[in-house]
N, C-alpha and C positions, 0 to 999 in steps of 0.2 A: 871384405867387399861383399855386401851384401845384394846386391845387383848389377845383372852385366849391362844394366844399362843406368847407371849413375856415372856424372860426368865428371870428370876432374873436376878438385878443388880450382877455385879461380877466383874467390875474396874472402874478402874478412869473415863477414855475416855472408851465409848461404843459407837461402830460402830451404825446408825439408824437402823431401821426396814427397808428392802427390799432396803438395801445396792448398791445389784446388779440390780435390777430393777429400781432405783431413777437416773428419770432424771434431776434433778435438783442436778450437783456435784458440785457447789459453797456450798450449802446448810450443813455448817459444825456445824449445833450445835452440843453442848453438856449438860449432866445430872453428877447433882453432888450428888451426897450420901450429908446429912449435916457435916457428919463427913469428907470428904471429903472437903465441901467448907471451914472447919473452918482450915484444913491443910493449903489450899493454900492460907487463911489470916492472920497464922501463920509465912509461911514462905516467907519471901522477897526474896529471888533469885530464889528459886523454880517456884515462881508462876509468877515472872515477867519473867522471860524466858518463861516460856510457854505461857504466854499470847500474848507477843509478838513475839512468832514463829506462833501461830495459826492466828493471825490479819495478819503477813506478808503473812502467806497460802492463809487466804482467799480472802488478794489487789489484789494477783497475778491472783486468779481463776475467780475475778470478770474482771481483764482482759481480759483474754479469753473470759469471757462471751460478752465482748465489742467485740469482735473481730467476735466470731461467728453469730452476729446481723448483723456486716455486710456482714459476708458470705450468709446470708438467702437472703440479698436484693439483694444479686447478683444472686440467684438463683433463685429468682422470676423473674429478668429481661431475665434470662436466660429459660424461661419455654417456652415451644410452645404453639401456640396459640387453639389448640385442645384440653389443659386439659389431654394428655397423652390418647387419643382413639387413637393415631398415633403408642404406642404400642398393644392396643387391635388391633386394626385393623389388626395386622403380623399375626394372626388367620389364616387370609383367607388363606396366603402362606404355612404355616405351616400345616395347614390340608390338603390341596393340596399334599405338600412334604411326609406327612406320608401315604398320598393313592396311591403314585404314586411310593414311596420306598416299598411297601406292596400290589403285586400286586396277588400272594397268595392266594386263599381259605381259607388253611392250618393257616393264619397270619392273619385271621379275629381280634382274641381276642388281638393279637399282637395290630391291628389298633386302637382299642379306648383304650388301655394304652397310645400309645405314642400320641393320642390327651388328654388326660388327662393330660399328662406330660407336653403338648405343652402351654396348661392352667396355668398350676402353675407355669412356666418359668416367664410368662405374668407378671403374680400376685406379685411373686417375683420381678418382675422388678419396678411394679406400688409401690410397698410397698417400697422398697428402696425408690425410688424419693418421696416418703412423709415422710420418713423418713430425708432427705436429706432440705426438704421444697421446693422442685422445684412447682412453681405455688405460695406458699401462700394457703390462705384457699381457694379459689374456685378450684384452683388445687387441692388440698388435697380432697375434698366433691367430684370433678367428680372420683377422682381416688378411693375411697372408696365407691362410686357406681359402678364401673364398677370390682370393686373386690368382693364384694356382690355378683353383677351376675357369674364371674367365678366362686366363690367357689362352688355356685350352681350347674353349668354345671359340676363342678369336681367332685364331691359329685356323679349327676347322671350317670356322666360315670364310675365310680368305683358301684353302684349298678349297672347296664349292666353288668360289663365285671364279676364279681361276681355271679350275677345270669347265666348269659348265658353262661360262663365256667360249673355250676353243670348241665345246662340243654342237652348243646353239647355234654360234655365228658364225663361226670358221669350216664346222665342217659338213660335209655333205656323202650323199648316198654312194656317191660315183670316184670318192677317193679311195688312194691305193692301200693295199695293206701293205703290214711292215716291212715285208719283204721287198717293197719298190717294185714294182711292176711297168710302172710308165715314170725311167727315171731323164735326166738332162741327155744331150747329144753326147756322144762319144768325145773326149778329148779335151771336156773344160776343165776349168783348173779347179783345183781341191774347192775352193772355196764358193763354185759357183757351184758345186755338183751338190754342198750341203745345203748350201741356199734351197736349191730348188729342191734337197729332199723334205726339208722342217716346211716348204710349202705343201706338200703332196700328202706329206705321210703323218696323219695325224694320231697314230700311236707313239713314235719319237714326240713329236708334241708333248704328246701327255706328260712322258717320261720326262720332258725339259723341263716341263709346269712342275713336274712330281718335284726333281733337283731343286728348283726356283723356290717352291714354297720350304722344303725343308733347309735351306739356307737363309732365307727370310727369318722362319723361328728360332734359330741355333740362337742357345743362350751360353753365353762363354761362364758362368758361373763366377764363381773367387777369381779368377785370371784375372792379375793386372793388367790395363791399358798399355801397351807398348811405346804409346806416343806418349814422351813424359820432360817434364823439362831438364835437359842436360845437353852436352857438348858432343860435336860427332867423336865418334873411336875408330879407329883403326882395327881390322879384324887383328885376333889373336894379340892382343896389346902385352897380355902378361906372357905367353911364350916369348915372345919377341925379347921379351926386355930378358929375361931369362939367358935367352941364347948369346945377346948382347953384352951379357955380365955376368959369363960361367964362373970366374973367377973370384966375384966377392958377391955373388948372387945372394941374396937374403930367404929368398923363397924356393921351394923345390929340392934343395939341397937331400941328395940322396937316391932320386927320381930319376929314372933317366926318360926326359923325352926326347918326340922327334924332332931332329935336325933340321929341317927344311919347311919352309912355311908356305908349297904351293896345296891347295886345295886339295887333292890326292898323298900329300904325305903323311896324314896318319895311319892312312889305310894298307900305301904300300909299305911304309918302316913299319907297320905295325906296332907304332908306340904311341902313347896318348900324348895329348896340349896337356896346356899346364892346367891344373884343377881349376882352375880357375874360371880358365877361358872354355875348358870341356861342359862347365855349370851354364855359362855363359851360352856355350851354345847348344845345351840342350835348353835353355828358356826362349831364345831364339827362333829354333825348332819348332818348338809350342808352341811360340805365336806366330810363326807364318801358318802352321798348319790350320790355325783357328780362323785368321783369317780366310785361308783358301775355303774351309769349313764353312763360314759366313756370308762368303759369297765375293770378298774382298778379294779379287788377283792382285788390284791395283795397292791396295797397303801391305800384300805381304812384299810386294816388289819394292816397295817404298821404303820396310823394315831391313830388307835384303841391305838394297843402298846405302842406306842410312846408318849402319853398322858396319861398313866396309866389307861386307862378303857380296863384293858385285855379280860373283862365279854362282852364286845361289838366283838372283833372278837371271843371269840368261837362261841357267838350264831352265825357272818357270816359265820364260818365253818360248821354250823350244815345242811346244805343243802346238800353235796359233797355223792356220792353214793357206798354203800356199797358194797365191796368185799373183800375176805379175801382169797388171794394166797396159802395159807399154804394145802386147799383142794386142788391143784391139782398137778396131779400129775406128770407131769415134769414141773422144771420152771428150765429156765436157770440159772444160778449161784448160785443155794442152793445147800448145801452142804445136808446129811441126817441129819441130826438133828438141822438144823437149821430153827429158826420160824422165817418166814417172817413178818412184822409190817402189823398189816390190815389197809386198806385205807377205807375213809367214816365213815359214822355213822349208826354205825346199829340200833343204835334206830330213825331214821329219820323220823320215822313216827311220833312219840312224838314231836319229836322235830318241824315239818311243823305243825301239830296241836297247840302246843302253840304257833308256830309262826301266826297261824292264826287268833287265840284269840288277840293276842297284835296287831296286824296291822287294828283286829276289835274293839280294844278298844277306848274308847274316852278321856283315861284317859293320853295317851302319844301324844309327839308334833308330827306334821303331817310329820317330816321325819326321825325320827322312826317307825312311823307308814309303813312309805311308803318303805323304806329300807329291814321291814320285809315282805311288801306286794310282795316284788319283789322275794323274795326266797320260797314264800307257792302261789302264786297266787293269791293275792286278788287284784281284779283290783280295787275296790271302796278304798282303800288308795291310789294308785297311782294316781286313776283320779283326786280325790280333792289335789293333790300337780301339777301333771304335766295337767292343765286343758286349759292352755293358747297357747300351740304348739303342731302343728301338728303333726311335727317329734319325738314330747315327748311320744304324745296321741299315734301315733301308735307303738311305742317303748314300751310301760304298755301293749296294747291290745295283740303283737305278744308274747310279755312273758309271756303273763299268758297264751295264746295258747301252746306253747312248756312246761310249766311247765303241764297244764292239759294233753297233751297225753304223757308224758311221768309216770307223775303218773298213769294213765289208764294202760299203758304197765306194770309198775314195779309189779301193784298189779295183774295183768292178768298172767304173766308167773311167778314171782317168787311163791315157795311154802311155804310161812308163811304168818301169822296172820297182819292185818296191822288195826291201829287206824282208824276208819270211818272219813271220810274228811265232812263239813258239806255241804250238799245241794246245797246249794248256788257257792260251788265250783266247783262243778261238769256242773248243770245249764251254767255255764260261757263261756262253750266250741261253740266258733263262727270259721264263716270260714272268709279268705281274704275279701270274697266281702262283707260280714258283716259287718265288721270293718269298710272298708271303704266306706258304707252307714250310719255307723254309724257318719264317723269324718265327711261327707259332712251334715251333721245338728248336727252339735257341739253346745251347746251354746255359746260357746264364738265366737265371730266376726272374729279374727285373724285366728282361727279354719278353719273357712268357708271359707273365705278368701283364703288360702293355697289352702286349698284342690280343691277349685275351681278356682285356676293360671293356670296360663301352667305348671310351674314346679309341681306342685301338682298334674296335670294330669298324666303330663309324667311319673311320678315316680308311680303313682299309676298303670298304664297301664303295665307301667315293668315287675313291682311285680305282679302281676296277667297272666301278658304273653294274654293279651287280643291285638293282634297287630293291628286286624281291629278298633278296637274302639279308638284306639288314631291315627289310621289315620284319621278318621270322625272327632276328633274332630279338629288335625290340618288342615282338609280342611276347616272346620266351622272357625276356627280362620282367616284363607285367607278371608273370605265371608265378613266377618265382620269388615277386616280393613279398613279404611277408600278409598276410591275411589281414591283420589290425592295422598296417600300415600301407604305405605304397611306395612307388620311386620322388626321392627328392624333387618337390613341386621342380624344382630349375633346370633339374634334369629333363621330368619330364616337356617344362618348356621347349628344349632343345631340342628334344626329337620331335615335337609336336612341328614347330619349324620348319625341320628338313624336312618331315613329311607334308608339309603345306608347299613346300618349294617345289617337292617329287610331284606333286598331285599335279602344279601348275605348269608345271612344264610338260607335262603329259606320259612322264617315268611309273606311273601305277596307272598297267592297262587293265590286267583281270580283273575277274568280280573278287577272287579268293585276297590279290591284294588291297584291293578297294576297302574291302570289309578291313584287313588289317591294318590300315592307313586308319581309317575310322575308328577304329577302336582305340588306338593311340592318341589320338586327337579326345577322345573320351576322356580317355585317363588324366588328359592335360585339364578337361573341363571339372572334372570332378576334383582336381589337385585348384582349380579358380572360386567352386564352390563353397570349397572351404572359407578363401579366402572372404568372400562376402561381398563381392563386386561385380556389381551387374551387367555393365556396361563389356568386360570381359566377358561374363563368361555367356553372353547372347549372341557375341559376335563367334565366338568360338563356334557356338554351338549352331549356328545359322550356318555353318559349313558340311554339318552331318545329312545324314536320309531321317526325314519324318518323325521316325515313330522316333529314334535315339535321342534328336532334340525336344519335342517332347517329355520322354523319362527325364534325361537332365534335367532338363529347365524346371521343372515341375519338383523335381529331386531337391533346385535349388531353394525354391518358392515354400516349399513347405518349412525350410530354417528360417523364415523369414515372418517375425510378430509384429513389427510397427507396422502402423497405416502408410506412413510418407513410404519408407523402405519400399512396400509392396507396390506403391505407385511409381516408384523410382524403376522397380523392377519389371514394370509391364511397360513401360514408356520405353526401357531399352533394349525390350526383346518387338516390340512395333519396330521401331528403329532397327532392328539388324535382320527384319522380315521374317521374324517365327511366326508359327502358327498359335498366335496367343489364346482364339478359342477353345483349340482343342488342348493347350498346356489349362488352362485356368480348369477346363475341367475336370482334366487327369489331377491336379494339384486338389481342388474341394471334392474330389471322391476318394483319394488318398489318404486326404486326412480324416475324412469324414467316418473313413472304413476302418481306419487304422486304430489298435488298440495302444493307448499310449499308458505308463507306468503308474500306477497308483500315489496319490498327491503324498508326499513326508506326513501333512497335514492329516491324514484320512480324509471321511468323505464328510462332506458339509452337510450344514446345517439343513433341516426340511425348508424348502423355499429360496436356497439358496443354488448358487449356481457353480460347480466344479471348474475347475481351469483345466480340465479336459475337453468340457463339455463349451466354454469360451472358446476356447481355441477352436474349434469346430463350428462356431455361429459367426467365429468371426472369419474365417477362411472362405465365408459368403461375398466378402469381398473384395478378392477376385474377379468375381462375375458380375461385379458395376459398375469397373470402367471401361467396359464399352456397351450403349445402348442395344447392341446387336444380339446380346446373352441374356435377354431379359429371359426368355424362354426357356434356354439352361441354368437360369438363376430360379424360376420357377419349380423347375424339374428337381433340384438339387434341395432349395428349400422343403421343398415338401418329402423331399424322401428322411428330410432333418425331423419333420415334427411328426410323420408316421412314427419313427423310431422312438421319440423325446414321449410322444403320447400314451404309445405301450407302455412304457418305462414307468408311466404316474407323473412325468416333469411337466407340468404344465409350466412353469416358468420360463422353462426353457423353450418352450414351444412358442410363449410369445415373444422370448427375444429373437429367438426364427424368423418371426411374421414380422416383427418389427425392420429387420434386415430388408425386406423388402419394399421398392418404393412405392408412395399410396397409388401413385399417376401407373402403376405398370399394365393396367388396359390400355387408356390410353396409348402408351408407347407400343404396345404388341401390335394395336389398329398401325399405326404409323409404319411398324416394320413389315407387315402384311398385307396393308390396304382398308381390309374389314375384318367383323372376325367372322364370316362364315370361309376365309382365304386359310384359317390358321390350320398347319397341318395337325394330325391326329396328334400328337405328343403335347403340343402346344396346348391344342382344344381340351387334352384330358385333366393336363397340369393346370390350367386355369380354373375350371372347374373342381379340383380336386384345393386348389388356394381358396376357391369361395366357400368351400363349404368349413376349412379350419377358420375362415374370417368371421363363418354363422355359428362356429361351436366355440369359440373363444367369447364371440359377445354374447352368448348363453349361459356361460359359465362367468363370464367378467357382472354380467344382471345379476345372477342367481345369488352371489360374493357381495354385491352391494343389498341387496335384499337381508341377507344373512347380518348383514353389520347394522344393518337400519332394526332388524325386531333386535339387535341387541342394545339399542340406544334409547328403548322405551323411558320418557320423560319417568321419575321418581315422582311418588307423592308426597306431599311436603309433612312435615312431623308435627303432630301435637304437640303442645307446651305442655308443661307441668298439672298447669291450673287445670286444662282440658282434660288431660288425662286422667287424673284423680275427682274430675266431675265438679271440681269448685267451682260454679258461674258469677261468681262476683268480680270476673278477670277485670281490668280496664276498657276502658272504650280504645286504646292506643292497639293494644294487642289485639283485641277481638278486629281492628281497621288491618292490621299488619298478617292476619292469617285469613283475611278473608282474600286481601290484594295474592296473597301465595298460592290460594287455590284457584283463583281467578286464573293465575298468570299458568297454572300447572293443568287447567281445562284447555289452555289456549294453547299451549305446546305440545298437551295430548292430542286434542284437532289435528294440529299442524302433522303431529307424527303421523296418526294412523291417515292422514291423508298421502304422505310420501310413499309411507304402506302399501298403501291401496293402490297408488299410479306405479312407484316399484314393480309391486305385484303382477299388475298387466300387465309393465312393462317384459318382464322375466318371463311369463308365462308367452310373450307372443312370442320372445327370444329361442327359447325353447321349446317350441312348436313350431320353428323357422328350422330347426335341428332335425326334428321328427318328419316334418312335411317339406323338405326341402326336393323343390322343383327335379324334373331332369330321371324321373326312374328314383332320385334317393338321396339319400344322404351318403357320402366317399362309393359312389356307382359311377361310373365313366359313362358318359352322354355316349349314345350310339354314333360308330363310325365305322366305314365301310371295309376297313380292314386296319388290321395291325400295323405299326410301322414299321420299316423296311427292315431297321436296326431293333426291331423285336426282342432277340437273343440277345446285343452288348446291351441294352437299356434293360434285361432283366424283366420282361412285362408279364410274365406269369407271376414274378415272383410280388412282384409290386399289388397285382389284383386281390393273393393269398391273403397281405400283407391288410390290403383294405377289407375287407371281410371280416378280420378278425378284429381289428379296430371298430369297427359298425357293430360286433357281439359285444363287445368289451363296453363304447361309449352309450349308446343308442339306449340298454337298459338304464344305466347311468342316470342319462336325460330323462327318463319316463319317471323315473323314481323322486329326482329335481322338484319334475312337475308339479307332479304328485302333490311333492310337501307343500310345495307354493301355493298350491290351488286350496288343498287340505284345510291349512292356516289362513288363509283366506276367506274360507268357508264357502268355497263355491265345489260343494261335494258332484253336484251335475257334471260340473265338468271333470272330478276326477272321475266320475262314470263313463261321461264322453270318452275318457281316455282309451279305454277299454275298443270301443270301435277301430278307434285309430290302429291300434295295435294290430286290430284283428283285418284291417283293410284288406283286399286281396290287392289293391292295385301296387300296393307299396310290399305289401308282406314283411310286415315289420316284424311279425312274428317268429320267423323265421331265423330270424339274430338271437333268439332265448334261445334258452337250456330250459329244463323241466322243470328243477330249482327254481331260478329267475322269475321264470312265469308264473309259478306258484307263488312267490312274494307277493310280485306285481297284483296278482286277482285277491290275494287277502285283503291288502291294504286296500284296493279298491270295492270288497267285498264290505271292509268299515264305513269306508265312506255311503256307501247304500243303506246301511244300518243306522247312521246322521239323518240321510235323509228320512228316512221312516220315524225316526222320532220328530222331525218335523213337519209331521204331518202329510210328507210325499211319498210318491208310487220310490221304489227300488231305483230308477233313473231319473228320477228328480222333477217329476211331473206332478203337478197336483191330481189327488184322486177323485176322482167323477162317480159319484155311488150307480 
């Protein structure tokens, strides 16, 4: 007999055990009664029809089975390469969409249902595709780890929204504590006085919630279903038949059991049922108590019945609390003479005292024992059955709590007699934190284990409503993850959650927690950055203080090379209300500042531009989509090509300037009104942009001038005949070399005409460099004082910066000149040069070295030595005798 709960044989063909559960439908055996096998060898048509109707069923089903092997291999081929975290991962979105759809106070408890919901979507999904075989076994194993962790997370957000519904809505400042303080009138019946204490006393509450949720998640594991298709049994069937037929008994032989089959006779003959029926009912056992376990009283009562041991559900009825309607005196729908059924047991007292005795006895199996332990409160049966899980261990402890203060109340206000409970029962009564100093040195490993996880924290923290201490210990968890890595982005989701849930509800009042709510919330942003989704991690971070969202976002912005990307990414930090000005600017002075790793490549070509130095021209924009940063895009630009200038990059410095829109006067007047409105920063940076605008088209002249004397037209070549002096050439040739020097005067003209205006041009370019308006050339126009933010803008160091740029360029330019004017042959004015230099209003001089200026006055000492052979004075005047 391989179950006590399979039914007599009762046909031919009998459907297997767990029918509808059996995955294997090829699998068609059958059982033949003997009287049956000796029919079907009796009769030849009978049984060859059926034989071979069943052989042809099952060629047919093993086909199928051929057919769905190779569906499975199709569905491995077909698996992603992630093992199915590509649907955990829709987490992120999905909790984003229920925070952002529920923006509410009011829709707080609304919030973590529909992330709960969002969970078991997941779960459901992961389960089908293992169902399915998508992956094979290491698909299967990642997907049943990552459903492990959801049920988790789902389990703890239904204790949340369960506790924090009785604590929000239900209870208030002016309820009683545990002890009942303001409990019913004297005299009502059991069941009124608990009524009104689960209204009053909202620590029993909790403790009911506590019971309620861990019976909700009880997972019965490998346990077969009790409810299975077979015939009802008679309790004890094989004893029975045993005792019924000592005489030619087939079974037991040897054995002696007990005599008498009421309920109490194994106990008092002290002899066992037949093996049978003792298997039978220790499976029994097991599954009422699983039921009671799950929250089911009604199926284990059902199981009771249903098996003939009727004496097992009345004792589970004997707990329920005594009231009898008939005393009062209105009830709706009685008539006057009608007696209403009384509910409970009014001898309950009797009844939880010998239920205490049996759950204390050593004489019954330990889930009986335990069974009973759970209706009188004996925690020593529960523990020695439920010893190896945490959620079991505190599921005995909170029951026997709820069963002690409600017996405390029953015998406190009702007025009659009640049977003493013993000692030992009463002693038992622990509180929350009790317990769970109790289950944190459990003996058993697993015990400890739990209780000491994150999940085992978090849930204990709940339950207790302790909010500081589990944000200490999820910042301790931060501390401790590893340096190159961090906590599980999904973990970190999860605390990031709860602590969004603690914030809203108003559970983190300090600044000390504030900040560690924050910080967590960080780690969750920084586990988003990764990911590379904007629209996350702006909303996240739009929940921080200032400056943190800032760093992030900024933090983010910098991993971020495409153009659309970065548009994508300021459009949803506008959207979640950051401070986009001042991230864009922390992001292009970060970059800007930052030393990034030397290219595989080495460094490029002369004239060429590094992808360090791209990446930095292009993190300019940033600061162009919004017209309001023209001024910060000013500022930043130019501290680009200060740097790019020193360096010798002039390339770089025009794709700087290029970065810049031409219209950005224009827009400065618009955002200011005029520009005498612009404040000092503004005022200096603009003028500090005009004058790279005057030394770029001095240099971009001086480079076209350079390329024009190197394009001097060629003079065209003598022939043979010319060159050896022969004059008898033809008339064709002498036409063909005359049209070539024609054509080579008319190109010379042309040239040294481009020359000539070049020439001016470059030389007014670079006198625009030396004479530039305003005090100078890179000199900040006078303003009435520094700006405010002085020190973070760095303005000493910026002034330094241009000084030595003006010693570096300024010589530069003169020397430009110089050659321009030199080749030109306008030597006067490389004399004039000389004044310029020496001007006091500009004090150009001032920018040379000893060196320098000694160059400077040779080369212009030749040019006066030109003019003297031209017949003028040293500065280029004619001489007047």
């Amino acid at each position: 007999m391989d179950s006590p709960f399979q039914p007599r044989r009762g046909g031919l063909l009998r459907p297997p055990l767990n029918s509808t559960g059996n995955s294997q439908a090829h699998n068609l055996s059958i059982t033949l009664l003997p009287e049956e096998h000796e029919m079907l060898k009796n009769s030849s048509a009978g049984a060859l029809g059926l034989l071979s109707r069943l052989q042809n069923r099952t060629a047919n089903v093993n086909d199928v089975s051929s057919v769905g092997g190779d569906t499975s291999v199709m569905l491995d081929s077909m698996d992603d390469a992630d093992r199915g975290r590509g649907k955990v991962d829709t987490l992120f979105a999905h909790f984003l969409e229920v925070l952002q759809s529920h923006s509410n106070d009011n829709e707080t408890l609304d919030v973590v249902q529909q992330l709960a919901q969002a969970c078991r979507q997941v779960v459901e999904q992961l389960q089908l595709e293992i169902e399915r075989g998508v992956g094979g076994a290491q698909g299967a194993k990642q997907r049943e780890t990552s459903i492990t962790w959801l049920k988790q997370e789902i389990n703890t957000w239904s204790l949340l929204h369960a506790l924090y519904y009785d604590r929000l809505l239900l209870q208030t400042d002016t309820q009683a504590d545990d002890e009942m303080q303001d409990g019913p009138m004297l005299g009502g019946s059991e069941k009124e006085v608990i009524q009104q204490l689960y209204s009053v006393n909202a620590h029993l509450r909790e403790y009911q919630l506590v019971v309620d949720w861990l019976e909700k998640c009880y997972e019965q594991g490998e346990q077969a279903s009790a409810f299975q298709s077979h015939d009802r049994m008679m309790a004890w069937e094989n004893t029975l038949f045993q005792l019924e037929n000592m005489q030619g008994a087939a079974f037991g032989r040897g054995r002696e059991i007990c005599k008498q089959l009421d309920p109490d006779a194994p106990v008092r003959e002290q002899k066992p049922l037949h093996a049978l029926d003792m298997e039978d009912n220790m499976r029994l056992g097991r599954a009422i108590f699983a039921a009671i376990r799950n929250g089911h009283l009604d199926e284990a009562l059902k199981l009771c019945k249903h098996y003939g041991q009727t004496w097992r559900a009345a004792i589970l009825e004997g707990w329920r609390l005594h009231e009898d309607p008939n005393y009062e005196q209105h009830v709706s729908g009685q008539t006057e003479n009608e007696k209403l059924p009384i509910e409970g047991n009014p001898r309950r007292d009797i009844w939880k005292r010998c239920a205490w005795m049996l759950a204390d006895s050593k004489k019954y199996d330990e889930y009986t024992r335990a069974t009973a332990g759970v209706f009188c409160g004996h925690l020593g049966a529960l523990k020695s059955l439920l010893h190896n899980n945490w959620h079991d261990l505190l599921w005995a402890y909170v029951k026997v709590q709820i069963d002690i203060r409600v017996e405390s109340e029953i015998r406190g206000c009702c007025l009659k007699r009640f049977q003493p409970m013993p000692e030992e029962y009463w002693n038992g009564k622990m509180t929350l934190e009790q317990i769970f100093d109790e289950l944190n040195v459990a003996k058993d490993v697993a015990v400890r284990d739990y209780a000491q996880s994150q999940l085992g924290v978090i849930q204990q923290h709940l339950i207790l409503d302790t909010c500081g201490e589990l944000l200490q210990h999820m910042c301790r968890w931060l501390d401790t993850a590893p340096k190159e890595s961090q906590l599980p982005a999904h973990q970190l989701r999860f605390m990031a959650h709860i602590v969004l849930f603690m914030r809203q509800i108003g559970r983190i009042e300090h600044q000390t927690q504030q900040q560690q709510a924050e910080r967590i919330i960080a780690a969750y942003v920084e586990a988003l950055i990764q990911r590379g989704e904007p629209q996350p991690v702006a909303y996240y971070a739009s929940g921080l203080p200032n400056k943190l969202q800032v760093q992030l976002y900024s933090k983010f912005l910098t991993q971020i090379e495409q153009k659309p990307a970065r548009e994508s990414a300021l459009e949803a930090a506008l959207q979640a209300g950051l401070d986009v000005e001042q991230i864009t600017r922390n992001t292009v002075e970060s970059i800007r500042l930052g030393n990034s790793a030397p290219s595989a490549m080495g460094e490029p070509h002369t004239g060429e531009i590094s992808a360090m130095d791209k990446r930095k021209i292009q993190s300019l924009e940033y600061l162009l989509h919004l017209v309001e940063q023209r001024g910060e895009l000013l500022w930043q630009a130019n501290a680009m090509m200060r740097l790019y200038l020193a360096s010798n990059k002039i390339e770089c410095v025009r794709q700087v300037f290029a970065m810049v829109p031409g219209d950005v006067i224009n827009q400065l007047v618009k955002i200011y009104g005029a520009l005498d409105n612009l404040p000092p920063r503004e005022e200096c940076s603009l003028k500090e942009y005009l004058c790279y605008n005057v030394y770029l088209s001095g240099v971009d002249s001086f480079n076209e001038w350079t390329r024009l004397q190197q394009t001097r037209p060629q003079a065209p070549q003598q022939s043979a005949s010319q060159q050896s002096g022969y004059s008898q050439d033809n008339f064709t040739e002498r036409m063909n070399a005359e049209h070539k020097k024609q054509t080579y005067r008319t190109e010379l003209s042309r040239w040294e005409q481009k020359v000539k205006e070049q020439a001016k041009a470059t030389t007014d370019a670079l006198f625009n460099v030396l004479l530039f308006p305003e005090k100078g050339w890179l000199i900040d126009p006078f303003i009435a004082k520094e700006p405010e933010n002085a020190a973070l803008l760095h303005w000493e160091h910026r002034q330094l910066q241009m000084e030595k740029l003006r010693s570096i360029c300024l010589p530069e330019i003169a020397l430009l000149l110089h050659e321009v004017m030199l080749k030109s042959e306008d030597y006067a004015g490389c004399v004039r040069l000389a004044d310029e230099i020496a001007d006091e209003r500009r004090q150009l001089y001032k920018v040379y070295t000893k060196h320098k200026l000694a160059e400077l006055l040779t080369k212009i000492a030749d040019a006066s030595l030109l003019l003297l052979n031209n017949k003028l004075d040293p500065w280029g005047y004619p001489i007047t005798a």
